[in-house]
N, C-alpha and C positions, 0 to 999 in steps of 0.2 A: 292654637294661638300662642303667639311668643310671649311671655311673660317676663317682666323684670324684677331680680331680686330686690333684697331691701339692698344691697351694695351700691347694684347697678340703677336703682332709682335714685340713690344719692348722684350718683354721676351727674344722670338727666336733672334730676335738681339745679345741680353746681351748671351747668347750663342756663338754665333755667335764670338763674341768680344774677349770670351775667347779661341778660340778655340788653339786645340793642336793638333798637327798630327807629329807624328814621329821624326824624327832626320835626319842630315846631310844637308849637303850642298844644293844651287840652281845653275845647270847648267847652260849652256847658253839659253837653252829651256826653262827656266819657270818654270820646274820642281823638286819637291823637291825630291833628290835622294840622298839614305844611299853607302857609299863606295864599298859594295860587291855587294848589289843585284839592286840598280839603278845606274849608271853611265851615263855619254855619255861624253867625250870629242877627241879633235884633236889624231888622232892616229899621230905616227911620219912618217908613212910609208902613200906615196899616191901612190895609185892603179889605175892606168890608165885599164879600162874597153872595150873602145870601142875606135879607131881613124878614124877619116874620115871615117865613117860609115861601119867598121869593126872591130868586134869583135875580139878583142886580149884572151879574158877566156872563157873557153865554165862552163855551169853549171855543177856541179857535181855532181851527187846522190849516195847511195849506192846500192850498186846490191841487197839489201834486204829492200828496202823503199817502203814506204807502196803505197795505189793509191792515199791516198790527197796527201803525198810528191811528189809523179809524177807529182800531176794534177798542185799544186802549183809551180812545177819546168816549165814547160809548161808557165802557166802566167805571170811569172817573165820575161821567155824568150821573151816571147811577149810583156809584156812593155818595155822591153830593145830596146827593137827592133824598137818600138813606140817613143821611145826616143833618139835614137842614128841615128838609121836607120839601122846597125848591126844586121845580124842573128846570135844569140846565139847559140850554138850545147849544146842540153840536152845530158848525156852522165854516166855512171857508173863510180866508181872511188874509189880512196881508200884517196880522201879529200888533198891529199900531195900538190895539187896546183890547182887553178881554183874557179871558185863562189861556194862553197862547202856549200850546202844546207841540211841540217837533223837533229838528234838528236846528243847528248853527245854520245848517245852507238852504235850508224852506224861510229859516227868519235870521240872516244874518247880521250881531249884534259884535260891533267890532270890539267892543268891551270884553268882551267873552272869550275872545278865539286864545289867550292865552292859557285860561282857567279849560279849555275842551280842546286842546291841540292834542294830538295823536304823537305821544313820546317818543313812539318807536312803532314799528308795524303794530304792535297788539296795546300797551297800555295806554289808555283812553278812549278808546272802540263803548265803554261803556258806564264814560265820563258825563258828568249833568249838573248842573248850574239853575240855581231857583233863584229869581229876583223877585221881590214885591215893590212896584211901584206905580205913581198915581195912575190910574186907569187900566192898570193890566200886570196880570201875573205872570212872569215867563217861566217857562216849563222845559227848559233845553236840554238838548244831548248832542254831543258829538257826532251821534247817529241818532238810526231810530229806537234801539235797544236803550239810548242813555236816556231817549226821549222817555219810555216805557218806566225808567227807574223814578226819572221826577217825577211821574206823575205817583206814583203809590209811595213815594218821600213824603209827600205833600198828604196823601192820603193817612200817613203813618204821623206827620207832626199834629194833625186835624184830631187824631184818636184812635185809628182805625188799629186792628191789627189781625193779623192770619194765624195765629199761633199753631192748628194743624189742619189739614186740608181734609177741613168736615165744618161742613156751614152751622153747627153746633160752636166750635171753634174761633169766628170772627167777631169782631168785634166792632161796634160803630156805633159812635157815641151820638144823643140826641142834643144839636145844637142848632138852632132855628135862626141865632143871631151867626153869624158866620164869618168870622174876619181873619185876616191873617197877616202876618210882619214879619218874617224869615226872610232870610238872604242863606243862601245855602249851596254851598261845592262842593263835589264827593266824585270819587272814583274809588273801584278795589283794589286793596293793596295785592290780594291774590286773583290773579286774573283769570281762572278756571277753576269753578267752585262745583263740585255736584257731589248732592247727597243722593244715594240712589237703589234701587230695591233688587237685591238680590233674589231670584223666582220670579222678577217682575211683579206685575198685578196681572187681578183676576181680569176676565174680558165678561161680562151676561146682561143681559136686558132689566138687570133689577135696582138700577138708580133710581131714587125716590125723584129726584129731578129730570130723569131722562139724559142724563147725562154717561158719565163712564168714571170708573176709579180710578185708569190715566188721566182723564182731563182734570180731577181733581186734583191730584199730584203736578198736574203742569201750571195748574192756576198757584196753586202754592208757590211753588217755584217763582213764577211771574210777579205775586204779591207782595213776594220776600225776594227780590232781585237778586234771585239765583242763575248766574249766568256763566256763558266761557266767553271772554274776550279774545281767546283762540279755541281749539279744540286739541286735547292730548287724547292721542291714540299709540299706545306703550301696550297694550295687552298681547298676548301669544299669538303671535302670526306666522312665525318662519316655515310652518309648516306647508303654509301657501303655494312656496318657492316648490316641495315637491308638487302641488295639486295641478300645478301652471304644467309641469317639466315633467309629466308622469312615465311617460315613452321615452327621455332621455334617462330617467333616474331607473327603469325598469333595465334598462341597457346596461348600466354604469353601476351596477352597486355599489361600488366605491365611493359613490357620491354620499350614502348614507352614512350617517355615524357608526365607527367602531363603539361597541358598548358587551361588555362580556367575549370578545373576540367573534363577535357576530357585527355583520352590515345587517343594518336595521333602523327605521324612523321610532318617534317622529320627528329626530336631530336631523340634523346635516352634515356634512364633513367641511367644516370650514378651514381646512388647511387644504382644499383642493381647490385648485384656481378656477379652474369653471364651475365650479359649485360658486366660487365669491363674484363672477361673473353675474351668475342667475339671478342676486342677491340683487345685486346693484341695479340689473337689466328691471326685475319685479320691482323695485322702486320707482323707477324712472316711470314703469306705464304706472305703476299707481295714480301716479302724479297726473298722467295725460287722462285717464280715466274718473276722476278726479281733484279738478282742477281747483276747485274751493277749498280744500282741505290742507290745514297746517302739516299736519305732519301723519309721516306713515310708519306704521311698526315695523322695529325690526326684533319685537322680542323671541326669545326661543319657544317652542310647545312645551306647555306646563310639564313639572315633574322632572325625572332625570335622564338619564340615556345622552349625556354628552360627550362628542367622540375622544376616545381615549389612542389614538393613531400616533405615532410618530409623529406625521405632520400637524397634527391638530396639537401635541405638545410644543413642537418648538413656537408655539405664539405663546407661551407663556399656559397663564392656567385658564380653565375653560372661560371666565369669567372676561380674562384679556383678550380673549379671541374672539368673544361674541361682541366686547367693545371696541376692538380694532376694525370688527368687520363694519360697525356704525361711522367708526368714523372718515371710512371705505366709501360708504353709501354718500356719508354727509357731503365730502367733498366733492363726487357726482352729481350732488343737487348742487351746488352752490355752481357749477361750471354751467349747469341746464337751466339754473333760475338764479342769474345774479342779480336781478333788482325785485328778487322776493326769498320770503323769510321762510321756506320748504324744510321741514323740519324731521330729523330721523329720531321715532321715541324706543325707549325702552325700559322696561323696569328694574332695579336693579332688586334681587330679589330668589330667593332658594340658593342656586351654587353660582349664580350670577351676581348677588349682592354687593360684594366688597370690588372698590374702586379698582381700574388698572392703576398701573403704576406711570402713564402716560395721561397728559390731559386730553379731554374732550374736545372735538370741534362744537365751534359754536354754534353751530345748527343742530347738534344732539343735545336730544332732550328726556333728562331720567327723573322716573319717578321710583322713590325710594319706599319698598313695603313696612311697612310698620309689625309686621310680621313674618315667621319662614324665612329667616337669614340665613342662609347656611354657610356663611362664608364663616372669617377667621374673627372675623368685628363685633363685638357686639352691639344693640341699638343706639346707646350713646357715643359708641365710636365711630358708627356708621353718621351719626349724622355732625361728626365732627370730621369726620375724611372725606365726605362725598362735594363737600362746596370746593374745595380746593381743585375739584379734577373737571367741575360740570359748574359751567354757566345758566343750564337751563335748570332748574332742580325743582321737583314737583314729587307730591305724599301721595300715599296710597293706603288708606286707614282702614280699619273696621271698626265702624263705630257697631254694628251687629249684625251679626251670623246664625241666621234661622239655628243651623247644629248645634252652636253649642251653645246658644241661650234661651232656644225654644221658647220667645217671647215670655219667660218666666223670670218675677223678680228674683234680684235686685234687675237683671237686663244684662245688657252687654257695656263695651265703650260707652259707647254716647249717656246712658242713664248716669252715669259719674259725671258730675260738671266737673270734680275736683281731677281728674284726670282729661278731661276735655282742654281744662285750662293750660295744664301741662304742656300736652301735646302741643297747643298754638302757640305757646311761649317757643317749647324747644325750635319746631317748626320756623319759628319768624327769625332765632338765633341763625340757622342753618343756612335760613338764604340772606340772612343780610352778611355772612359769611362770603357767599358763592359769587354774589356783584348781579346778582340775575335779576334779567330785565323783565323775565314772565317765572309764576308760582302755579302751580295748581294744586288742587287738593281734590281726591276724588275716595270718597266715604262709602264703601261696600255696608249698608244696612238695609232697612227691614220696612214693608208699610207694617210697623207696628206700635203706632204711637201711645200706644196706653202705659210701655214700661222707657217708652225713648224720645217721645215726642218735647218731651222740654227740653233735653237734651238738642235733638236736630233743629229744633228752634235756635238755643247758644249756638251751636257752632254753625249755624249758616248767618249769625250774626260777625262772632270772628271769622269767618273766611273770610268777608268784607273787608273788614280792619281787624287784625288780631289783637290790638290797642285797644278795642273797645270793652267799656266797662263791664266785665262779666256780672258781676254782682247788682249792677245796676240793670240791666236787661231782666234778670232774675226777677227780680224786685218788680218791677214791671209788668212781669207776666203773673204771680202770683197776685198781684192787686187785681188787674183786670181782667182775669179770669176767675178768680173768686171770689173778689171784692170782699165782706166780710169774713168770709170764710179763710181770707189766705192765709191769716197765722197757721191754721192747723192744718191747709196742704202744703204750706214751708213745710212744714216739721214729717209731713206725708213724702213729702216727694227728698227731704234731705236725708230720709235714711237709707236710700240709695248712696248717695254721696258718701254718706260714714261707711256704710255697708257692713251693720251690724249681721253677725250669721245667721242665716234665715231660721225660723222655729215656728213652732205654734205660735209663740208669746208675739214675737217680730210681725208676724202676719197679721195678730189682733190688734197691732197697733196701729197698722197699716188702715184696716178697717172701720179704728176707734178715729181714726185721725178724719176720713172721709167723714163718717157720720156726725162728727162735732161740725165739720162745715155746712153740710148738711141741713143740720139746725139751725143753725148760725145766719142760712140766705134760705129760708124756706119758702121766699116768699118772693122770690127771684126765678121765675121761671128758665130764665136764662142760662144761670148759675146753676140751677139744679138740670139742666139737659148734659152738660159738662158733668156734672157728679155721676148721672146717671152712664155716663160712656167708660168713667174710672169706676164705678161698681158693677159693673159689666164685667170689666177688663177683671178683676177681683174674685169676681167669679169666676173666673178664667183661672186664676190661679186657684180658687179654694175647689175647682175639678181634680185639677191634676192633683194638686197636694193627695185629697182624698184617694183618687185612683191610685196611686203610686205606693201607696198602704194597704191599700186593700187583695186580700188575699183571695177571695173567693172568685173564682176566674167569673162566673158567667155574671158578675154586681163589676168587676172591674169592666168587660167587656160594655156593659149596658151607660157605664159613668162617661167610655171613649166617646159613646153613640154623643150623649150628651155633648161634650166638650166639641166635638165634629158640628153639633147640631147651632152649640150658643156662637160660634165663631165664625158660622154661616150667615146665622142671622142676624149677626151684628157685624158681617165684614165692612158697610158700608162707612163705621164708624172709625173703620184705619185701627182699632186698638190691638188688635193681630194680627199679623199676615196671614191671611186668609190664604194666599192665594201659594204659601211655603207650605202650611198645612195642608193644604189639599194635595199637593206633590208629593209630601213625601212623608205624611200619614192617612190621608185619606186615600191616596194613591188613585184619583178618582179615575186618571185618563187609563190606569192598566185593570181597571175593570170590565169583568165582560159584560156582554150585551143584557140589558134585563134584570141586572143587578140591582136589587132594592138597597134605595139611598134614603133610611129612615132619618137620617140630618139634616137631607133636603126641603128646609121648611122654608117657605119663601115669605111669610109674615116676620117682621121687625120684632124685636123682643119691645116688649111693652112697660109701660113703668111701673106696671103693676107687679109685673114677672120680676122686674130689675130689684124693686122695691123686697118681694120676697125671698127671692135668691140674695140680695146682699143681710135681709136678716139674719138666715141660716147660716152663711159662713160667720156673720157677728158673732152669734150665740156658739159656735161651734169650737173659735180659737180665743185664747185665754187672754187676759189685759197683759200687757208687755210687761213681763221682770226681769231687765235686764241689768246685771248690775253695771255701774260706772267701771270704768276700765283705769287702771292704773299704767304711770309710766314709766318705764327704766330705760336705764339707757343701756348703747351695745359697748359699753367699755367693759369686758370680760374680765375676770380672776379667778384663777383656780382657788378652791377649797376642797380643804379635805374634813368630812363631815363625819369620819369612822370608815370601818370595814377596808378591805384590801382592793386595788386594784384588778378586775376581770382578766380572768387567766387566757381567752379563748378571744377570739378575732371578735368583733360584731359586725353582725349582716344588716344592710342597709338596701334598699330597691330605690328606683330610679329616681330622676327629677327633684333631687334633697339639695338645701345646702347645709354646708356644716362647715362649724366652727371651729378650728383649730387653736391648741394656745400652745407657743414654742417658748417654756420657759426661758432656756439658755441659748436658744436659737440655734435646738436640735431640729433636724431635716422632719417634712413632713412624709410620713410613707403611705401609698396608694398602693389601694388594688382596684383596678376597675374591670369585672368578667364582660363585654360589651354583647349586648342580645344582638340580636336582629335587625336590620336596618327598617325601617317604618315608614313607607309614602318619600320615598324617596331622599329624605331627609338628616340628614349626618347627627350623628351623638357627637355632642361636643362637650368640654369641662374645661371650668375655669379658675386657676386659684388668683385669690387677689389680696391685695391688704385689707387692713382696716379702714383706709380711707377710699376704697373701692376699686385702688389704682389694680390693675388685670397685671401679672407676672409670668402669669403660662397658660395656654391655651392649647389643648390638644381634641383632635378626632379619630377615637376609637375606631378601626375598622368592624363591618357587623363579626360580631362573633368572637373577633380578638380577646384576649388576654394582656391586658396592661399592667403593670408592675413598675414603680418608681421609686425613688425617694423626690422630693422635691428641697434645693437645700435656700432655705429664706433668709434674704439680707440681716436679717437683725431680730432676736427677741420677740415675740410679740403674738397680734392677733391675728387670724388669716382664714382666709373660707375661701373650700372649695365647692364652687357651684357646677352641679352635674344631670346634665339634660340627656336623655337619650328620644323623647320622643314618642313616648309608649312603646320603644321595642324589646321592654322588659330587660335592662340590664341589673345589674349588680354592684355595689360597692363593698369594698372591705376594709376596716380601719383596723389597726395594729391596736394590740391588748395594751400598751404603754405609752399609746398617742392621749393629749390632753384634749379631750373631743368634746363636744355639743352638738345640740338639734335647735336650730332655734327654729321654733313652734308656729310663729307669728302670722308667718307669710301664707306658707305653704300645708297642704297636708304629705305625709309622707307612704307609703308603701313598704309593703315588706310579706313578699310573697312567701317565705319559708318560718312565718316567724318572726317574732322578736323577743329577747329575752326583757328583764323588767329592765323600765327606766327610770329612773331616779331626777325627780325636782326638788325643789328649795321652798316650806312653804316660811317665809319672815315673821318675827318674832311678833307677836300682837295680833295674828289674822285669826281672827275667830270663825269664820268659814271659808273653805278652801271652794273659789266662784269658777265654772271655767266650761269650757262650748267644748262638744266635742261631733263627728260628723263623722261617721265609715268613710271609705274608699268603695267607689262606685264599685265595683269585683268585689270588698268584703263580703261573705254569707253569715259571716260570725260576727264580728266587731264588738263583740263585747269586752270588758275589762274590770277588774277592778283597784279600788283604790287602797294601797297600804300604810298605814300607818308605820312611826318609828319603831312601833315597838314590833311591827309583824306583823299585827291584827290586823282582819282587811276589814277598813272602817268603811267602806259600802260597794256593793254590785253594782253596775253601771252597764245597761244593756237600752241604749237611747241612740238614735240616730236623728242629728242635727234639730240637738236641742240643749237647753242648759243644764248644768249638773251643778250642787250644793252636797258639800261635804263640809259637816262640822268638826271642828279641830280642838278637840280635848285641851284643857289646862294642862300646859307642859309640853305641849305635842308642837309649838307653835318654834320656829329658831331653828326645824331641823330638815333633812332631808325625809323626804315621803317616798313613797315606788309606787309607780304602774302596771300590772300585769295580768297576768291571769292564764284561764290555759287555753284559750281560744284571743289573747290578745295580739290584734293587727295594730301598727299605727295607723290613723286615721288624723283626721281636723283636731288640732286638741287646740283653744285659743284659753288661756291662761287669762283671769282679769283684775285677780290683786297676788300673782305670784308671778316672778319671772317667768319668763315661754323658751329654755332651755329645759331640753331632757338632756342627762347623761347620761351615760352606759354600767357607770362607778358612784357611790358617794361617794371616795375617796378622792378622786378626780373630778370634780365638780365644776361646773365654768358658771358664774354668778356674776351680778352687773357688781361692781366697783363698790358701787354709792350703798346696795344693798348689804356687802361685805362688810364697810367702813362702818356702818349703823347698828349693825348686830353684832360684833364686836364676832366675826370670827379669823378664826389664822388663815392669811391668804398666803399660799405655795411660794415660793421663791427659786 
């Protein structure tokens, strides 16, 4: 996953800062809506719906409404009905009075046709318009999709809510008296919204309803008007062109990409004219085969292998070549389909990500990854160059990835609101940049709502309207999903958001926070079917935690069985992806025949089991000690704290950033030894200023040897950020370079060693507070702590958890060391000392404010 420094987060910030999104007013909702096509306020007319548990309106359909407007007339009636207690009569009509449910053209209301006109081919396809007035509620859409949205608007201003697709999860308030006064217009600002499950779901006959854990997922969707108003198809397709063309490309080898001085897929050669022929031709039948579909891919097969030929260089670089041939294609559609909107997608994304240097036809349509850039940009420059060249522009997220968050807290993307929020800011900046008349957003996560689900909740809310109040949705769903309990699942589910570093202590608070709600609604069966899904999921973690320590193979073995077994029996409650776990640890389909599945237990885990199991991990992890965190800021100063300057280079391993301070605005010197290239993926480094602005970007070739000076405009602060990608490279900083590590972000690596590092603990701290985590590869990670004077004032052999060192009278104003003889860096998160290690105390880099207070000599 692509990560962004603290530098490059300030960028997407300063974005962020600027952002601009449309026009008009904020309703009562939080949301920003323009006069015609968003509205919502008090209508003058109140409609009484239901009294003393009978229906006064039956619904209305048209006698030519299609089967979703049936089906959705059906569900309406039945939450009505769940609501009031009233049975609704579904019924035909000609809309003149009753809950009149359909499109503008079953009940045309000339009033309306401005607030549901179809903008352009796609925006308003899933536009909807609520009126209340005497004798009848209209329930409009533009179609039958916008029709589908009023009616669960309506269902959602009434009480209702989906929050995750587990009938434990919904919500429908008791109201017997049933009236309602809204006037209400909406459309999405992003017009292709999907959040959607990587591994898919499971497929088995074990729905307590008889139902499926897709149809679960599609009702969600449906109830939370998760829709595309077109369809983006930008995923890996070219490979197609050979599967069509197999007997020409077997002929032709030259049709294949050059790649290592071998013809070979699964590229192409798009600098040969019949290969861009093929291209075009596979488009065009796309299109005739079908004929419904916005747009067809023209992206490359994942990974690398793009041709390196002569002809395939004179287009420029790979990236202008696979966008040239788009917009090849584009204008082939546009001469076969001029009075429709045929659209060529692509993602822009690995060595295709950075823009050409020519704009886009307006019929190509890119979606930008939020990860795996392997171009020259980084994420905030990418989403600062990509609206300039592309009218269509659409996201490609990971809110979470089975691999690298194993359904285990804190979670992936999505479990961060605070980064959630980010995203739809920069996002909404990007295309209100590009002029683009269609958005999409398409969210590579997880059925695993136990560590994400309030998360996919937020942002299927922003995809709608990025405008919309985050904090108020929040707020919302913690009331009425917990009702008294919510204060303390705020505080359960916001330490995600902070993302304090997982420990013992962090998990029992986790724990401590459920069972205060807990008690809190004991008396709420409702409330407690929901606790019981998050103490589930809890146990979910206090498994692994446990297994993951435990050393005795055949107790670790037997705790997997377990974990295999509670994730079976609770898959139906979405809190883990069942269905990632079973692929690709229970590996159930590459089992042989006869193979005993002692996980296979088809009884529900019970509230007794729930009740037991969430004691055990209680009792097992400690009350939360974490102490408060302190803040500094990065305005750096050298100090020199004693001792000499380090004679000898220091070794540094991959993925670090580090801080440079050029007093006189001497040049910076690099070594960078470059490993291995990794998944296809280019080592890239970046130095930049202080204010995050990028001054040099290079890509190591695998294996190279890099060597530089870099020589900097002016005096000052500067980091270089350096990614290799796991393929094990090397950094080496010069003995008389003014260096840091800043701690904060990142853990760092250092496969050969590291000699001591040297921190700053400030004058008055009477215990030195601070997290420390191995590096997945440590076997050793231990370290310990030195004091001024020498003395190692404690061993420290802990993995991701807190560490307490106390700080002798005297001991406090001065530089301390790191080391030991098995010391790796790993996680070190600093929380009343600055998060800078040097290599020197002589050469010391310390915040500013820290310097000024303690009265020490700053370098000059």
């Amino acid at each position: 996953m692509m990560s962004l420094t603290t530098i490059h987060w300030k960028a997407a910030l300063a974005v962020v800062l600027t952002l601009l999104i449309g026009a008009g007013g904020r309703a009562d909702n939080g949301v920003n809506l323009t006069p015609i096509t968003r509205n919502a306020t008090a209508s003058k007319t109140t409609l009484t719906l239901a009294e003393k548990g009978k229906a006064l309106l039956p619904i209305v359909i048209s006698p030519q409404a299609s089967n979703s407007t049936k089906a959705v007339a059906v569900e309406l009636a039945a939450y009505l009905k769940r609501i009031s207690g009233a049975t609704f009569e579904v019924k035909t009509g000609d809309g003149s009075s009753g809950i009149v449910l359909g499109s503008l053209s079953e009940f045309p209301t000339p009033a309306l046709s401005k607030a549901l006109e179809l903008v352009n081919s796609f925006d308003g396809k899933e536009a909807y318009a609520i009126r209340t007035r005497p004798n009848r509620l209209l329930l409009l859409g533009a179609t039958d999709l916008g029709a589908s949205h009023a009616a669960y608007r309506l269902l959602e201003e009434l009480g209702c809510r989906w929050f995750f697709p587990n009938p434990n999860w919904e919500i429908a308030p008791n109201t017997p008296n049933l009236a309602f006064n809204r006037d209400i217009t909406d459309r999405p600002v992003i017009l292709s919204r999907s959040i959607w499950y990587a591994w898919g779901v499971f497929n088995d006959n074990g729905h307590p309803q008889g139902k499926s854990a897709g149809q679960d997922y599609q009702d969600w969707k449906r109830h939370n008007n998760q829709a595309e108003s077109f369809g983006v198809n930008a995923g890996h397709a070219l490979f197609q062109v050979i599967d069509q063309n197999k007997a020409e490309f077997d002929k032709h080898p030259e049709y294949y990409a050059l790649t290592g001085g071998k013809r070979q897929g699964p590229q192409i050669e798009l600098g040969n004219p019949t290969v861009r022929q093929m291209v075009v031709d596979y488009a065009l039948r796309f299109f005739k085969e079908h004929p419904n579909v916005d747009m067809v891919s023209l992206d490359p097969a994942d990974g690398g292998g793009y041709s390196e030929s002569d002809e395939s260089q004179k287009l420029g670089t790979p990236g202008d070549a696979i966008f040239g041939m788009a917009n090849e294609v584009a204008r082939a559609l546009q001469k076969a389909y001029p009075n429709e909107r045929k659209m060529a997608g692509l993602y822009a994304y690995n060595w295709h990500s950075d823009p050409p240097p020519f704009a886009l036809e307006p019929n190509v349509y890119i979606q930008l990854t939020m990860a795996f850039n392997g171009g020259k940009l980084t994420l905030p420059e990418l989403l600062e160059a990509w609206p300039k060249k592309a009218k269509n522009l659409g996201f490609y997220a990971y809110f979470s990835t089975w691999l690298w968050d194993y359904d285990r807290w804190p979670g992936g993307q999505a479990a961060n609101t605070n980064s959630l929020k980010w995203m739809f800011e920069a996002w909404s900046k990007a295309n209100a940049q590009s002029g683009a008349f269609a958005t999409s957003v398409s969210a590579e996560s997880g059925n695993n709502w136990g560590p994400h689900g309030r998360g996919y909740y937020l942002a299927n809310k922003l995809m709608w309207n990025p405008q919309t109040d985050a904090e108020a949705v929040l707020s919302d769903f913690y009331t009425k999903a917990f009702g008294a309990g919510a204060p303390a699942m705020k505080q359960y589910y916001e330490m995600a958001d902070n993302s304090p570093p997982i420990s013992p202590g962090v998990l029992g608070a986790l724990f401590r926070r459920v069972d205060e709600a807990g008690k809190t609604t004991a008396n709420q069966p409702d409330i407690q079917r929901r606790l019981d899904d998050i103490k589930n999921y809890l146990r979910y973690e206090y498994l692994n935690y446990r297994m993951a320590r435990e050393s005795d193979g055949a107790k670790k073995a037997a705790m997997e069985q377990e974990v295999f077994a509670l994730v079976y029996r609770t898959r139906y409650s979405y809190m883990d992806h069942w269905e990632a776990l079973r692929q690709n640890s229970v590996k159930e389909d590459q089992l042989a025949p006869n193979t005993p599945k002692p996980w296979k237990v088809n009884t529900p885990v019970t509230h007794e089991e729930t009740a037991q199991g969430f004691a055990e991990g209680l009792a097992y992890f400690p009350d939360l000690k974490v102490p408060v965190e302190l803040k500094f800021s990065s305005d750096l100063v050298a100090v020199n704290l004693g001792g000499q300057p380090v004679a000898t280079s220091q070794l540094y391993q991959e993925g670090s950033l580090y801080a440079f301070l050029s007093l006189r605005g001497e040049p910076l010197k690099i070594k960078v030894q470059a490993g291995d290239a990794y998944g296809g993926l280019r080592q890239i480094y970046t130095i930049s200023d202080a204010k995050g602005k990028v001054l040099k970007t290079g890509k190591p070739q695998p294996k190279e040897l890099l060597e530089f000076s870099f020589t900097v405009p002016a005096p000052g602060l500067y980091y270089l950020d350096f990614h290799d990608h796991g393929a094990y490279s090397e950094v080496f900083l010069a003995a008389d370079q003014i260096v840091a590590l800043p701690m904060r972000e990142r853990g760092f690596r250092a496969m050969r060693g590291v000699p001591e590092m040297w921190f700053y603990v400030p004058k008055g701290t009477r215990q030195i507070e601070y997290y420390y985590k191995r590096e997945a590869w440590q076997h050793g990670g231990a370290h310990q702590i030195i004091d001024p004077s020498g003395r190692v004032a404690k061993d420290v052999d802990v993995d991701g958890d807190y560490v307490f060192v106390p700080v002798p009278p005297g001991m406090d104003g001065k530089a301390w060391k790191i080391g030991g003889p098995s010391f790796g860096l790993g996680r070190f998160i600093f929380f009343n000392a600055p998060n800078y290690l040097s290599p020197s105390s002589a050469q010391m880099l310390v915040p500013r404010e820290v310097a000024v207070k303690d009265g020490l000599s700053i370098l000059k």
